[in-house]
C-alpha positions in Angstrom: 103.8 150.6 130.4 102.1 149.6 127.0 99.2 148.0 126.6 99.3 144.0 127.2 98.6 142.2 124.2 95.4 140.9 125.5 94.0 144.0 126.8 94.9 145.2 122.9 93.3 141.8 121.3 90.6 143.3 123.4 90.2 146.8 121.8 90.4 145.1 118.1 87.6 142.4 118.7 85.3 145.1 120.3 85.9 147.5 116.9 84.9 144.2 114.9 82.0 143.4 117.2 80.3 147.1 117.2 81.2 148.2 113.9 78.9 151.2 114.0 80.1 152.5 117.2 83.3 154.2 118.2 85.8 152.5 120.3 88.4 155.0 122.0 90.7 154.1 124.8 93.1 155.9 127.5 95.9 153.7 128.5 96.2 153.5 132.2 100.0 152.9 132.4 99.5 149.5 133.6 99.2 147.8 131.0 95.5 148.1 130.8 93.1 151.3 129.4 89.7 153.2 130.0 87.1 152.0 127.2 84.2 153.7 125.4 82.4 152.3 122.8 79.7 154.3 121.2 77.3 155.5 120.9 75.2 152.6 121.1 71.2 152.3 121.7 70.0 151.9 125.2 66.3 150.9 124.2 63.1 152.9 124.8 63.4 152.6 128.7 65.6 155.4 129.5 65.6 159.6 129.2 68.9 158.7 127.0 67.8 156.5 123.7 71.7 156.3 123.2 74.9 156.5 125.0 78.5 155.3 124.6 79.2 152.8 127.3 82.4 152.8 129.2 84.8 150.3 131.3 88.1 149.6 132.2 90.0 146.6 131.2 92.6 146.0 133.6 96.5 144.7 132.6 94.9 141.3 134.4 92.0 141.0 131.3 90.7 138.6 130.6 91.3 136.7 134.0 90.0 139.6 135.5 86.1 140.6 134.5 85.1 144.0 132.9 83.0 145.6 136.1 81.6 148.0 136.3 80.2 149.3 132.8 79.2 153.2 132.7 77.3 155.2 130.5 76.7 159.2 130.0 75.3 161.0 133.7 72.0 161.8 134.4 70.4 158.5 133.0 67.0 157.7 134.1 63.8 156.0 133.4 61.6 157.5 130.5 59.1 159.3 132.9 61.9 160.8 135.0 62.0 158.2 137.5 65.5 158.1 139.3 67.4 155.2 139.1 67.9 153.2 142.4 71.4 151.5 143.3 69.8 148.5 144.3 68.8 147.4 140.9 72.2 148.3 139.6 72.1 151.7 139.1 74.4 155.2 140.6 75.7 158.4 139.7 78.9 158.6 140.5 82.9 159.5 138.6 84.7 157.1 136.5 88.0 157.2 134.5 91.4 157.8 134.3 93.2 159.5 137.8 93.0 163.2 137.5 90.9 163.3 134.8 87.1 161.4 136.0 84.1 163.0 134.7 80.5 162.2 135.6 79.0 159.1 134.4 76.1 156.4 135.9 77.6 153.5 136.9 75.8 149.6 135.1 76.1 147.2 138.1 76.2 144.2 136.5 78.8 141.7 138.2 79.5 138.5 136.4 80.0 136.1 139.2 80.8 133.2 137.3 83.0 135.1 134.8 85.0 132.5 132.9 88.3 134.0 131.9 88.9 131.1 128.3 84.7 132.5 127.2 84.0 135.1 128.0 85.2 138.6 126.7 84.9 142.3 127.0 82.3 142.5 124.0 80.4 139.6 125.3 80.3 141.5 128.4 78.8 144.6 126.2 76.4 142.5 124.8 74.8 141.4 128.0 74.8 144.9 129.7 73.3 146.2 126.3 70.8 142.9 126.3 69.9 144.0 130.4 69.3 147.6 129.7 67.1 146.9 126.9 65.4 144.3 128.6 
């Protein structure tokens, strides 16, 4: 099944929006695809300064939100420090079926996720905004 035309709208803003990052997508045969935009700078927090960040958007985008967001394995804080699932953080697999690869997993639901505002680089920009923080 090819993309859906909003889950392709989707792919072109988020080229526009991080214009010196690389977007690259598998489709899922759903209608939807596995994201990664980068790479893109995490901030001075982390053992990784940058890191492409990676998500799926489902055939259901936008009414469905972009959760979770991933970014390269082994992340952690600057002195080492492992980071703890219950601030939003965990290593774990992510992508396409028969073809996952290690990543850390972003946490970062958006409960109130409005499907006529918000978007898939908004939702970027907030998950880059909370790890910079």
């Amino acid at each position: 099944m090819a993309l859906s035309d909003e889950v392709a709208e989707a792919l072109e803003q988020l080229v526009a929006t991080f214009p010196d990052a690389v977007v690259t997508h598998r489709e899922d045969c759903a209608g939807g695809a596995f994201v990664k935009v980068g790479p893109l700078p995490l901030g001075n927090r982390f053992n990784l300064r940058s890191s492409w960040i990676g998500f799926h958007l489902a055939f259901s985008y936008p009414d469905a939100q972009v959760y979770p967001h991933v970014c390269g394995p082994g992340l952690t804080m600057i002195d080492g420090t492992a980071l703890r699932a219950e601030d939003g953080f965990q290593q774990t697999t992510w992508g396409p079926e028969g073809d996952t690869e290690p990543v850390t997993q972003l946490s970062r639901s958006s409960r109130n996720w409005d499907p006529e505002n918000d978007t898939a680089a908004s939702k970027l920009h907030r998950i880059l905004d909370w790890l910079r923080g």
